[in-house]
LUMDRENVEX-39222 format. One record per residue (C-alpha): residue number from 1; residue in three letters; x, y, z. Coordinates in steps of 0.25 Angstrom, whole numbers, plus 2048, in hexadecimal, padded with zeros to 3 digits. Layout:
+------+------+-----+-----+-----+
| resi | resn |  c1 |  c2 |  c3 |
+------+------+-----+-----+-----+
|  NUM |  ALA |   X |   Y |   Z |
...
+------+------+-----+-----+-----+
END
This chain:
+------+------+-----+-----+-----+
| resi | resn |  c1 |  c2 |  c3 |
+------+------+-----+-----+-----+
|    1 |  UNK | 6AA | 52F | 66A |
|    2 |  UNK | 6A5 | 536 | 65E |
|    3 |  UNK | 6AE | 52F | 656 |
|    4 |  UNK | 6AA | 523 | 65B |
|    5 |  UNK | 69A | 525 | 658 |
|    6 |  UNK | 69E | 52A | 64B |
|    7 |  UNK | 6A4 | 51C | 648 |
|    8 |  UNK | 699 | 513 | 64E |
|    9 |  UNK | 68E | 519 | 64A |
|   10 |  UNK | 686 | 50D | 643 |
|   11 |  UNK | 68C | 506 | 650 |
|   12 |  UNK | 687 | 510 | 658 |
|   13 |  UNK | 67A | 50F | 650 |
|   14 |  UNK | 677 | 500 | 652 |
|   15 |  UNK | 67C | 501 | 65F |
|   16 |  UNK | 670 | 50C | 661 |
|   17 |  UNK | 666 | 502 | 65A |
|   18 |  UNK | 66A | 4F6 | 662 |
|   19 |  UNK | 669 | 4FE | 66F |
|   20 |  UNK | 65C | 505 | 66D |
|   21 |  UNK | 654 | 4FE | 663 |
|   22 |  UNK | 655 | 4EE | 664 |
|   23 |  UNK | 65B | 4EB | 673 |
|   24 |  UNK | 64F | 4E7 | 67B |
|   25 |  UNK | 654 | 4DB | 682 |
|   26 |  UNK | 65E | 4E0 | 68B |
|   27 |  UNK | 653 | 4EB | 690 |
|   28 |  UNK | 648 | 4F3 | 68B |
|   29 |  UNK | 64E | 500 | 686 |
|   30 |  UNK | 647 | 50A | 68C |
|   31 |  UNK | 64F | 515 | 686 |
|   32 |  UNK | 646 | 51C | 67D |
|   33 |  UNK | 63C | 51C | 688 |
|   34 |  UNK | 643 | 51E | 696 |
|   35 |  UNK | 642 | 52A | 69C |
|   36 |  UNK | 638 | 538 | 698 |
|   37 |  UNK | 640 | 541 | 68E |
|   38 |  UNK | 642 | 54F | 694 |
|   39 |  UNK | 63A | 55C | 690 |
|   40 |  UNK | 647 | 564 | 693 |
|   41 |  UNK | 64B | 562 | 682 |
|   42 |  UNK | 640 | 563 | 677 |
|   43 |  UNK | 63E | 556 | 671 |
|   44 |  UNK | 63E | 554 | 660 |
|   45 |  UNK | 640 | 54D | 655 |
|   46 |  UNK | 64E | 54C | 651 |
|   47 |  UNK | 64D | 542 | 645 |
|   48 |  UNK | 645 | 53C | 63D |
|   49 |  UNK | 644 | 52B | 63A |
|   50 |  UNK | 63C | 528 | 62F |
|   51 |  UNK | 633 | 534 | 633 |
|   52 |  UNK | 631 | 534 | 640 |
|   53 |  UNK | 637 | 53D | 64C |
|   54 |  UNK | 643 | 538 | 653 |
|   55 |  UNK | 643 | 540 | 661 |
|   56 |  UNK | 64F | 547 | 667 |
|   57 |  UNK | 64B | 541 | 676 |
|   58 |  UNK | 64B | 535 | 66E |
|   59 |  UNK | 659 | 536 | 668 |
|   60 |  UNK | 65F | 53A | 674 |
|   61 |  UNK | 65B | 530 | 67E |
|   62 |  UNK | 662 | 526 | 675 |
|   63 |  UNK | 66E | 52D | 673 |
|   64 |  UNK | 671 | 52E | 681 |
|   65 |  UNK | 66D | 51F | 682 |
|   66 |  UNK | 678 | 51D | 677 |
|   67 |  UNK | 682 | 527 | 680 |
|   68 |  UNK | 67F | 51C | 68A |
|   69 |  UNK | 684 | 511 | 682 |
|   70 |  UNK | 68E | 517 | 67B |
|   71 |  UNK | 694 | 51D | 688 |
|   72 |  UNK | 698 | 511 | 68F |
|   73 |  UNK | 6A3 | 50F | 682 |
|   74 |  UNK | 6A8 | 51D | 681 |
|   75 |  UNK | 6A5 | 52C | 685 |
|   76 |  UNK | 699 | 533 | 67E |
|   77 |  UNK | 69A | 540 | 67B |
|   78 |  UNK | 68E | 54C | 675 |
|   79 |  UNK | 697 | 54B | 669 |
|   80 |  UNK | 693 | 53A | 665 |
|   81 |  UNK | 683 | 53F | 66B |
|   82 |  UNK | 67E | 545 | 65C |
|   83 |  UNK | 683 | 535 | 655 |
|   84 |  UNK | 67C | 52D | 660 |
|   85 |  UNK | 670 | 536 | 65D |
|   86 |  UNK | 671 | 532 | 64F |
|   87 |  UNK | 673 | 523 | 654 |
|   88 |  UNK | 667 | 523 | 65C |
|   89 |  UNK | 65E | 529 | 64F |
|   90 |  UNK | 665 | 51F | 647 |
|   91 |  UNK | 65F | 516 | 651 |
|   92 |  UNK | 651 | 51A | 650 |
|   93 |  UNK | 652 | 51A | 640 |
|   94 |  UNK | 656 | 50D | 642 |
|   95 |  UNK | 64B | 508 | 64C |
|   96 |  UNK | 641 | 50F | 643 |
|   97 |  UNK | 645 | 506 | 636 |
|   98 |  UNK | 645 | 4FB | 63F |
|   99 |  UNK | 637 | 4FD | 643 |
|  100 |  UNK | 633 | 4FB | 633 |
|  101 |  UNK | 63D | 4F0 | 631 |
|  102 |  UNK | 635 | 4E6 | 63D |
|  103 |  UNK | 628 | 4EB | 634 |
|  104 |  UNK | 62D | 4E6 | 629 |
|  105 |  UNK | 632 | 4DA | 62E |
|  106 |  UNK | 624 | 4D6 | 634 |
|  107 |  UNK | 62D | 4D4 | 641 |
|  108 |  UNK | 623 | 4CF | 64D |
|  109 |  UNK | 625 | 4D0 | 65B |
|  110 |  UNK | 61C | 4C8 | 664 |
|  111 |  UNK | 618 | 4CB | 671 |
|  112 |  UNK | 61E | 4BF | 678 |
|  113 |  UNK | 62B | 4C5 | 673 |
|  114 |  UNK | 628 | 4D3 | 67A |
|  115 |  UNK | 623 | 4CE | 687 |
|  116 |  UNK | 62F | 4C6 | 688 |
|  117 |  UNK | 638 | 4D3 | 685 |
|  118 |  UNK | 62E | 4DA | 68F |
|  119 |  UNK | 633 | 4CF | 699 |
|  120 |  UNK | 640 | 4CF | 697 |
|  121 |  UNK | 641 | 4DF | 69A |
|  122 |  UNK | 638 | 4DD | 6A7 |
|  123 |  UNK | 641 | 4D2 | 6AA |
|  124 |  UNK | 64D | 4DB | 6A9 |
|  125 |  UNK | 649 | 4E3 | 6B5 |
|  126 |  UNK | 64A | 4DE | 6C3 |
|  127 |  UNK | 63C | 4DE | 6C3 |
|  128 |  UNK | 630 | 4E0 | 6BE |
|  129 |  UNK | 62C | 4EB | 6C7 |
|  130 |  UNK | 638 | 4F3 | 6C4 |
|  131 |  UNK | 636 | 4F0 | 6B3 |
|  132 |  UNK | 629 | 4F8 | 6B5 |
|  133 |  UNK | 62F | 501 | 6BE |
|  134 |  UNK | 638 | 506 | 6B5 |
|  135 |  UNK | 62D | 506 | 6A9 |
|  136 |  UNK | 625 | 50F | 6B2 |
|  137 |  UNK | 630 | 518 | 6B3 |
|  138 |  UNK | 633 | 519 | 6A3 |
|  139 |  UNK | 627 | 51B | 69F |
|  140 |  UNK | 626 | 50D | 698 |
|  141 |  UNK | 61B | 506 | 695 |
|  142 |  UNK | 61B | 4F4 | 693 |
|  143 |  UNK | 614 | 4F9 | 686 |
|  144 |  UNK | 620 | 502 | 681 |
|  145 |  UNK | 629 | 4F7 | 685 |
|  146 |  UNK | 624 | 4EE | 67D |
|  147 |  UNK | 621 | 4F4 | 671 |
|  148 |  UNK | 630 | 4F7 | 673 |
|  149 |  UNK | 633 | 4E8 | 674 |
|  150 |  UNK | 62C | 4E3 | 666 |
|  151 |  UNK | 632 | 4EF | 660 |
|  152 |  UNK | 641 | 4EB | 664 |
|  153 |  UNK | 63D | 4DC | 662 |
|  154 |  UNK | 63A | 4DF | 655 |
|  155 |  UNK | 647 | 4E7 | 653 |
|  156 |  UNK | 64F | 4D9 | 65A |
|  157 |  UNK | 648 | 4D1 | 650 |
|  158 |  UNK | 64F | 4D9 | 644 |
|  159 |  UNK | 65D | 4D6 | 649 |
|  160 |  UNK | 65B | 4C8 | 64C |
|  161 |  UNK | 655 | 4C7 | 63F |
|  162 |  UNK | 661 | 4CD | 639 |
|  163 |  UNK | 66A | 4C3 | 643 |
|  164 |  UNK | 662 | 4B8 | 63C |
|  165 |  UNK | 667 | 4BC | 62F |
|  166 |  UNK | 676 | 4BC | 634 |
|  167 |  UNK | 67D | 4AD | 631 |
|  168 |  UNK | 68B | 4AA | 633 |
|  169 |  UNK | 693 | 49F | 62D |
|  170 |  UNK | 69A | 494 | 632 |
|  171 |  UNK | 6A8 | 49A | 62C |
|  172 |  UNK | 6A5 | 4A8 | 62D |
|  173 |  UNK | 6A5 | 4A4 | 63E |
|  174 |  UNK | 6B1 | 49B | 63B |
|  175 |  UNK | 6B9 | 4A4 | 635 |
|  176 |  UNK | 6B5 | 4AF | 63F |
|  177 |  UNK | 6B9 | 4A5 | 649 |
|  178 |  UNK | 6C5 | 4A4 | 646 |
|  179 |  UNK | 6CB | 4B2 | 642 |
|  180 |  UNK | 6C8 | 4B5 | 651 |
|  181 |  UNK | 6CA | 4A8 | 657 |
|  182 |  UNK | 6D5 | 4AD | 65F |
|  183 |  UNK | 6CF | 4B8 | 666 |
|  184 |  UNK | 6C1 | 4B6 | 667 |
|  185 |  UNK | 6BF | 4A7 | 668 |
|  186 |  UNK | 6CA | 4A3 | 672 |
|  187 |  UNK | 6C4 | 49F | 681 |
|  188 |  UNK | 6CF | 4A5 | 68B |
|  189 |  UNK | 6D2 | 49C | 698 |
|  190 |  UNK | 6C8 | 49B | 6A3 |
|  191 |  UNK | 6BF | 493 | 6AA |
|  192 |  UNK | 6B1 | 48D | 6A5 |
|  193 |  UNK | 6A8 | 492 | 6AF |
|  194 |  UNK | 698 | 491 | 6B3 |
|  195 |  UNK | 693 | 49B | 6B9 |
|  196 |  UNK | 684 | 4A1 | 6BE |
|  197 |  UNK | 682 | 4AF | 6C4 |
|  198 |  UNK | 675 | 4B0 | 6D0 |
|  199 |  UNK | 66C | 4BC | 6D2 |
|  200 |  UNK | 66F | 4B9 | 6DF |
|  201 |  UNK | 678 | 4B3 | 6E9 |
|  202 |  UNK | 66E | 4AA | 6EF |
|  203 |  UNK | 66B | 4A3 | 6E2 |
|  204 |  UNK | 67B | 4A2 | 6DF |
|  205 |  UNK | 67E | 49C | 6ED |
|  206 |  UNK | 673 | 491 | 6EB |
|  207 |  UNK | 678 | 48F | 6DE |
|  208 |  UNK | 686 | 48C | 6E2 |
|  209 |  UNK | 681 | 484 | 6EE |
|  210 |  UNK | 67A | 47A | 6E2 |
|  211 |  UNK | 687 | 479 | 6DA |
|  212 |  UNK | 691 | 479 | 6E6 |
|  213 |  UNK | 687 | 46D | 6E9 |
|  214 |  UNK | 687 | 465 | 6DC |
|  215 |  UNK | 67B | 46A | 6D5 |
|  216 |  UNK | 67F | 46B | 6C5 |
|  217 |  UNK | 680 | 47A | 6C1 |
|  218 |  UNK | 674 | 479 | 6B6 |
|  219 |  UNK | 66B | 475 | 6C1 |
|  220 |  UNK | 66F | 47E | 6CB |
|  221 |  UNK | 66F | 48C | 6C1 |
|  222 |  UNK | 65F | 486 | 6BC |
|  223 |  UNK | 65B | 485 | 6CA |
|  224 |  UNK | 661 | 495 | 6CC |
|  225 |  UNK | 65D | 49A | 6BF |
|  226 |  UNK | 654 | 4A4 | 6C5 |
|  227 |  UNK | 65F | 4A9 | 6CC |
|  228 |  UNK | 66B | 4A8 | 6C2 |
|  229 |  UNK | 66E | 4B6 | 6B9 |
|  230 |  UNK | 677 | 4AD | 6B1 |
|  231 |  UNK | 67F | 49E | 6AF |
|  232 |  UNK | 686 | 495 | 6A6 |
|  233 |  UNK | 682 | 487 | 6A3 |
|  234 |  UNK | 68A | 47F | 6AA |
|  235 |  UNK | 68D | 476 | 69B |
|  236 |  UNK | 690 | 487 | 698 |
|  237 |  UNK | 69C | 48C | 6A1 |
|  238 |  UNK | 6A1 | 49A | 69D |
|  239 |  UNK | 6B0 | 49D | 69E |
|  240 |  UNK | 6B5 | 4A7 | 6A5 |
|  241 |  UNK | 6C3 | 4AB | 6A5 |
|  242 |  UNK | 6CE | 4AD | 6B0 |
|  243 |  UNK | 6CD | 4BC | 6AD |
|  244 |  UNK | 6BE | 4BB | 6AF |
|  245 |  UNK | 6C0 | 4B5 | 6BE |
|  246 |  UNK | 6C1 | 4C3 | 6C4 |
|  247 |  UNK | 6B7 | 4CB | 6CC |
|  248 |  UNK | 6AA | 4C4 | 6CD |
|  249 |  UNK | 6AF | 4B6 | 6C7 |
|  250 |  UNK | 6BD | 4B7 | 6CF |
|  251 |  UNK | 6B8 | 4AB | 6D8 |
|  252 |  UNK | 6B7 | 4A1 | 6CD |
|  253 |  UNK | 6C6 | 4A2 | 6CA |
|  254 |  UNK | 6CC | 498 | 6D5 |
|  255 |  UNK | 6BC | 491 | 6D6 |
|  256 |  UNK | 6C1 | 484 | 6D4 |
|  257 |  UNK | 6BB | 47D | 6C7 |
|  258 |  UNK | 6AD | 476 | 6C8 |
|  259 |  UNK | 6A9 | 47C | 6D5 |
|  260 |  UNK | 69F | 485 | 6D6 |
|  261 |  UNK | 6A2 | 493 | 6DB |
|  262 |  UNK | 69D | 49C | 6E7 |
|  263 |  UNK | 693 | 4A5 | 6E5 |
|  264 |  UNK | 69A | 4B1 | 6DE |
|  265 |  UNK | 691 | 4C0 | 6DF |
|  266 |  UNK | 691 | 4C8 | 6D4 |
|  267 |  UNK | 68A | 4D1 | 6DB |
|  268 |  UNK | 683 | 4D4 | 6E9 |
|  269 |  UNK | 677 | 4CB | 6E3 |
|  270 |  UNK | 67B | 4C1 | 6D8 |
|  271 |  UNK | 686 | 4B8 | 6D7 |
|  272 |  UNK | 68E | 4AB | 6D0 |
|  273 |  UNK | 692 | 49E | 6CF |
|  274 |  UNK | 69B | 498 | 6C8 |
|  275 |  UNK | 6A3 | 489 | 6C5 |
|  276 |  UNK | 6AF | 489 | 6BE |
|  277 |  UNK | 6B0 | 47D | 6B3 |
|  278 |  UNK | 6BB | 47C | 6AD |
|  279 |  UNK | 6C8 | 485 | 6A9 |
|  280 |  UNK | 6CA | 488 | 69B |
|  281 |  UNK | 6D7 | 48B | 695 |
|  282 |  UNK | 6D8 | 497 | 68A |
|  283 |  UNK | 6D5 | 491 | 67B |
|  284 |  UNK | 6D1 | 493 | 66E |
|  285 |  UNK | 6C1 | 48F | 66D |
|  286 |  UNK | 6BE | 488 | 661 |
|  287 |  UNK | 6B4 | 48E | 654 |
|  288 |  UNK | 6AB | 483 | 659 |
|  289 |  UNK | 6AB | 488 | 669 |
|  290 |  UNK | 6A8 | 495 | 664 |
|  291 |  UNK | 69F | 495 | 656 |
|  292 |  UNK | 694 | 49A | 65C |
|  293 |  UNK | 699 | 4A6 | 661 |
|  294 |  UNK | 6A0 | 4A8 | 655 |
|  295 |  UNK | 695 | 4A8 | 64E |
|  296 |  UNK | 68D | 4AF | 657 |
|  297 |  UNK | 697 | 4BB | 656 |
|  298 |  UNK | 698 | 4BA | 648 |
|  299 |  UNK | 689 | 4BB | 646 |
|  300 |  UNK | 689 | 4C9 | 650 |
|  301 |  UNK | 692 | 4D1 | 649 |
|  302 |  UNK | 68A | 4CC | 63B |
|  303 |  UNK | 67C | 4CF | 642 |
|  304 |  UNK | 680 | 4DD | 647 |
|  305 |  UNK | 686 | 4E2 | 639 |
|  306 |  UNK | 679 | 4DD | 633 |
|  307 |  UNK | 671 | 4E6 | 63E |
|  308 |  UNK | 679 | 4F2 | 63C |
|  309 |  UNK | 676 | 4F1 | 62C |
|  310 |  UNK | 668 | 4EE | 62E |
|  311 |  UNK | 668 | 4FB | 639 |
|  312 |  UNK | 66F | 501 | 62D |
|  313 |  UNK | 665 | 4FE | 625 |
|  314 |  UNK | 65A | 503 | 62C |
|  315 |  UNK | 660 | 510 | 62F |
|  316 |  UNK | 661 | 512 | 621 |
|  317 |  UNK | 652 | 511 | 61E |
|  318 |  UNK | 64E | 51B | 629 |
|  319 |  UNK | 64C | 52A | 627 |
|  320 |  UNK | 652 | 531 | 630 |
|  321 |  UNK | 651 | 541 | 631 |
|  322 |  UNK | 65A | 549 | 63A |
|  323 |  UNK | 651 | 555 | 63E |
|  324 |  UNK | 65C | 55A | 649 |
|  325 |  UNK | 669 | 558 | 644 |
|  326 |  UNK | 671 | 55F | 64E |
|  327 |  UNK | 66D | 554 | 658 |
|  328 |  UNK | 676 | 549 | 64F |
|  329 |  UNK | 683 | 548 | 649 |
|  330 |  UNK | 684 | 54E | 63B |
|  331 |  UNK | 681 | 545 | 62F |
|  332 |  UNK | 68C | 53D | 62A |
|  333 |  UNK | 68E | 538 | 61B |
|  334 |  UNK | 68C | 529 | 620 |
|  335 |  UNK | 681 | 52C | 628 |
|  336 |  UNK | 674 | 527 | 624 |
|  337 |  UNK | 66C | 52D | 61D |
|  338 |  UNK | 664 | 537 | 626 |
|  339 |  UNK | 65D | 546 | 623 |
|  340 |  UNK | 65F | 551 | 62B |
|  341 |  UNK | 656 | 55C | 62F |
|  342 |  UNK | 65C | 569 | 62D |
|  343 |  UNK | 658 | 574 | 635 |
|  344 |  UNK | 656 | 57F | 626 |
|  345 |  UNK | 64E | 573 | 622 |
|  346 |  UNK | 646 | 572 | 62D |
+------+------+-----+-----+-----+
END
């Protein structure tokens, strides 16, 4: 694992930034402020950006964040902690130099845009009552949240300002297309399929009942939309492979074809159903079937090397002293530049 985290670093670095500084969207990240830090340790400054403290509690909560995300790949061990400290300080030199790019950029945030956000984490409770709940329980205020929100907006307004500058010619996706044509662009046998998932079971059965009836598909997912988690146009089938007609979608491999199917549970409270539209043989798709896509993937991997010089970039600019070294992993010549604290010079 050391190893490992020795080669990654700048992987693991904007994996770091990424996680802690501009995701908002998926949840808010209430890392930095859930739960009280404990009085059993003494609590200072271990670093240093751009002269202000970086506090050890600090530090810590987001190493063991990172030992959270890094541990699902591969075993963590005390010797990798010292490089995922420096990561997470990496991180906050970066979130600092962020802080004066969105200054300089004049970058604005209005508050529609931050009620929305404040809506959409509400919305990702069950309910509202239990969204406050746990905000009692953290601590948190609607107040923090928010200023939380506009900064990370801001942050997402970079990046897509970056994305914006990304462009990907007609060739470049052509030629891309095909030098991997043959493994990445080639559509396996299957069936076409359409197919809507319930919050519940009741919702699905009267659904089937609609289409079992007659009623077009379009109509019957609009009139459930309240209940549908998810569904495909019916103009918009999805393939899904004979390998993928096992557990859950087993009963659509002997559904007959254009008949809708029985309601299927997902689990004891939700549930599916499905029509099967066509069956699709294995082929080759064709640069224009897939352009998009093409494109698309092109444009990622483009957008993210841009992002990781830009973090680069600001990592560069921001001063960073070390005033415990012992707590991370001795400097390396690559390394950026950083200052470290000696004790006889203390």
């Amino acid at each position: 694992m050391l190893r490992y985290l020795r080669s990654r670093v700048k992987a693991i670095m904007i994996a770091v930034i990424v996680l802690f500084v501009i995701s908002i969207f998926a949840g808010y990240g209430l890392y930095a402020r859930s739960g009280k830090r404990g009085d059993s340790q003494r609590d200072y400054a271990v670093a240093e950006v751009n002269g202000k403290d970086v506090m050890r509690s600090d530090i810590e909560k987001g190493t063991m964040q990172l030992a959270e995300q890094l541990g699902s790949e591969r075993e963590v061990t005390s010797a990798d902690i010292p490089f995922m400290r420096k990561a997470i300080l990496d991180s906050t030199a970066i979130e600092a130099e962020l802080e004066k790019e969105i200054k300089s950029r004049n970058i604005k945030v209005t508050e529609v845009e931050i009620d929305e956000a404040y809506t959409n984490i509400m919305d990702s409770y069950p309910t509202r009552e239990e969204f406050k709940a746990f905000m009692e329980r953290s601590e948190i205020t609607e107040a923090q949240v928010k200023s939380d929100i506009k900064k990370q907006i801001s942050q997402k307004k970079i990046m897509d300002a970056l994305a914006a500058e990304i462009n990907v010619p007609d060739d470049e996706a052509r030629k891309f297309y095909d030098s991997t044509k043959t493994f990445l662009y080639k559509q396996p046998a299957g069936f076409k399929v359409n197919i809507a998932t319930f919050k519940s079971n009741e919702a699905a059965r009267l659904a089937q009942k609609s289409i079992e009836g007659g009623e077009g598909w379009d109509k019957v997912m609009d009139q459930h939309k309240a209940d549908i988690m998810s569904s495909t146009p019916y103009d918009k089938p999805v393939l899904i492979t004979e390998q993928m007609m096992a557990d859950s979608l087993a009963a659509l491999k002997d559904l007959p074809l254009n008949k809708v199917s029985p309601v299927m549970p997902v689990t004891s409270s939700d549930s599916y159903v499905a029509v099967k539209r066509s069956k699709e043989a294995e082929k080759q798709l064709s640069y224009n079937e897939v352009s998009a896509d093409v494109v698309a993937m092109i444009k990622n991997q483009k957008v993210q090397g841009k992002q990781q010089e830009f973090y680069e970039e600001l990592l560069s600019r921001a001063k960073i002293k070390i005033l415990d070294p012992e707590i991370f992993p001795a400097p390396a010549s690559a390394d950026v530049k950083t200052e470290v604290k000696s004790e006889d010079t203390q």
